[in-house]
C-alpha positions as CSV (number, residue, x, y, z in Angstrom):
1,X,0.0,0.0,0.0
2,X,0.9,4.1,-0.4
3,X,-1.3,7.0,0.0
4,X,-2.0,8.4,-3.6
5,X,-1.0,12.1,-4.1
6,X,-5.4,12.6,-4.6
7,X,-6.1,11.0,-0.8
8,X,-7.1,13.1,2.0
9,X,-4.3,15.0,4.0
10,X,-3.8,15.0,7.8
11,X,-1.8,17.5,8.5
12,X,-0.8,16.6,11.9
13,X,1.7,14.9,12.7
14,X,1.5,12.6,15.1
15,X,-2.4,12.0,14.4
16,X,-4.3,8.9,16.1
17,X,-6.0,6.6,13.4
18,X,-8.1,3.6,14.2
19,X,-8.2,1.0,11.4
20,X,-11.8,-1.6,10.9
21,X,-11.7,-4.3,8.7
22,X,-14.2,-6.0,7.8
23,X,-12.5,-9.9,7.9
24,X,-9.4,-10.7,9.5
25,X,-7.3,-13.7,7.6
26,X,-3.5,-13.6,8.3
27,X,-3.3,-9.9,8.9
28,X,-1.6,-9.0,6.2
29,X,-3.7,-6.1,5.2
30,X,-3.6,-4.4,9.0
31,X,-0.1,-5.1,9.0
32,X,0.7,-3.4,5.4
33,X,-1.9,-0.7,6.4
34,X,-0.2,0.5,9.9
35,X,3.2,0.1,7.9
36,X,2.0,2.7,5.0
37,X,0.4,5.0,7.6
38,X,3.2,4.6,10.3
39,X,5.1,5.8,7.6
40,X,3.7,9.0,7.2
41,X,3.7,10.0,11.3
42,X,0.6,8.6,11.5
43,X,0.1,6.9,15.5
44,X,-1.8,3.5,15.2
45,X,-4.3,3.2,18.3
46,X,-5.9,-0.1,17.4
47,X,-7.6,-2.2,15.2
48,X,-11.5,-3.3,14.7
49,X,-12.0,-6.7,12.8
50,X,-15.6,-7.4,11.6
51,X,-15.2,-11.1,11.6
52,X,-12.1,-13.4,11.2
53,X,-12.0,-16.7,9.2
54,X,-9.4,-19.4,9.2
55,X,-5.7,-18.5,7.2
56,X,-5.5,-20.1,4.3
57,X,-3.2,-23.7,4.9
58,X,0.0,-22.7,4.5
59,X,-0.5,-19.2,5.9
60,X,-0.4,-19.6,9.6
């Protein structure tokens, strides 16, 4: 993941973000997501999953 030039801007440094998902498999996404937004000084409160399903054999 990378924020596009077009997203919205927070221009705080520093700001608290929240992430929801709807379905938690191996993580992968939250884990690329709070690397992409860490990135940017972005602070990483937490994380809401939906639902969560098995990982995929192989995955665990």
């Amino acid at each position: 993941m990378r924020a596009t030039p077009g997203a919205r801007r927070i221009h705080s440094s520093g700001a608290q973000v929240l992430f929801v998902d709807d379905v938690l498999t191996t993580g992968a996404t939250l884990a690329e997501a709070h690397r992409c937004l860490a990135g940017h000084g972005l602070v990483v409160c937490g994380a809401v999953v939906l639902a969560s399903t098995t990982a995929p054999s192989g995955n665990r």
